[in-house]
N, C-alpha and C positions, 0 to 999 in steps of 0.2 A: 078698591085696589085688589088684584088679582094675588096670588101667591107667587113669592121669584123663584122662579124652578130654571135647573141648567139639564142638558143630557150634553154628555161628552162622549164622545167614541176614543174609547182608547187602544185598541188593536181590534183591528180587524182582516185574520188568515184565513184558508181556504179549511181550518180546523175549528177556529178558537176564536172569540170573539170577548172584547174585556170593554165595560159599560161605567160610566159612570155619573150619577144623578144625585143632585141637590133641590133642595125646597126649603126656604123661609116661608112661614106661614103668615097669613094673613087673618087668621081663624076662623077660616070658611075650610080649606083642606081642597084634598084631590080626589074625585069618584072615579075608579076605572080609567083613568088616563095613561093612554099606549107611552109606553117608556120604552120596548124593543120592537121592533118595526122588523122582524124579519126578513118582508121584499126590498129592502132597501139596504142589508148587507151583501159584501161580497161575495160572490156564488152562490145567490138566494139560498137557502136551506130551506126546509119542510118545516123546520121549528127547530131547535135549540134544548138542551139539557141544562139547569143550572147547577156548576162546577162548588163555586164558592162564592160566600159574599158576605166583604169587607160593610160592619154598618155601624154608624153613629144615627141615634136619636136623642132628640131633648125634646121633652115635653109629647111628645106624640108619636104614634105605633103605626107601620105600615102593611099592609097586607099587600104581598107580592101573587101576583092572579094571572092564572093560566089564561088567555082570551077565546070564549066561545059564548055559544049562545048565553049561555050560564057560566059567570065565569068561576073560573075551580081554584082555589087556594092551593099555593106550592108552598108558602113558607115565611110567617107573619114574625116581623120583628119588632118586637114588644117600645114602649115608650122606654125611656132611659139607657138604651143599648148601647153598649162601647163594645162588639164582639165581630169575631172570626167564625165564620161557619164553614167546613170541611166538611162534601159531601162525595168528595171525590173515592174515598175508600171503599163506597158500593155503589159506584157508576156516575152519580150524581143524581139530581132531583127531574124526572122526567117528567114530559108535560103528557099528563094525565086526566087532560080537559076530554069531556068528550064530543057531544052534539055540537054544529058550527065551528070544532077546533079552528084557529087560524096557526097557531103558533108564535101568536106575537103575545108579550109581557106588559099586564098591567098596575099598575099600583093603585091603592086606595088609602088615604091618612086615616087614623083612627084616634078619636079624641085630638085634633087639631087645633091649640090656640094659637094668639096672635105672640109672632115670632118666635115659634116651636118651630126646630129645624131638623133637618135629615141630611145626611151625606148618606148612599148605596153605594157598591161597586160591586157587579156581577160579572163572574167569569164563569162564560158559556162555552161549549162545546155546542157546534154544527151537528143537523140530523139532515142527512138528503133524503 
């Protein structure tokens, strides 16, 4: 049995882009699995800044990962999180991946057991 994951697009402007992703676990987890697809919002962007993001964890911790060759941690949300991150006050969190940048957003479960879940919601600003 696979893990039940949702990705929901909840706006998407020619600015600003708001995400939102779920996982009940299976307690196998997620490696690197693409959660923002850049070419596939509205007026492609280069990649994306993360703004803020709304997250609930039980039982397991996600690591939110820049995509490249190597992927580069932007900002890991610990197991048991009920929090608001506001990164808007100095620009937001830039993707800082380097070699093979794509500028799409991956996640990876950390410590995943069986029905440890995650709600995320990312709100992104556009980079052309």
């Amino acid at each position: 049995m696979a893990d039940a994951v949702t990705s929901q697009l909840l706006a998407d402007g020619e600015k600003n882009v708001v995400m939102k992703f779920t996982n009940v676990s299976d307690g196998v987890g997620e490696a690197s699995v693409l959660k923002v697809d850049v070419s596939t919002l509205y007026k492609t962007p280069a990649q994306v800044r993360i703004d803020r993001i709304i997250a609930s964890t039980s039982g397991m911790g996600v690591n939110i990962a820049w995509d490249a060759t190597a992927d580069v941690t932007a900002f890991i949300v610990a197991a048991g999180t009920s929090e608001e991150y506001d990164f808007r006050c100095f620009g937001g969190l830039p993707n800082n991946a380097g070699a093979g940048k794509t500028g799409d957003i991956n996640f990876t479960t950390v410590g995943a057991t069986a029905n440890d879940t995650y709600t995320i919601i990312l709100h992104m600003t556009k980079e052309y």
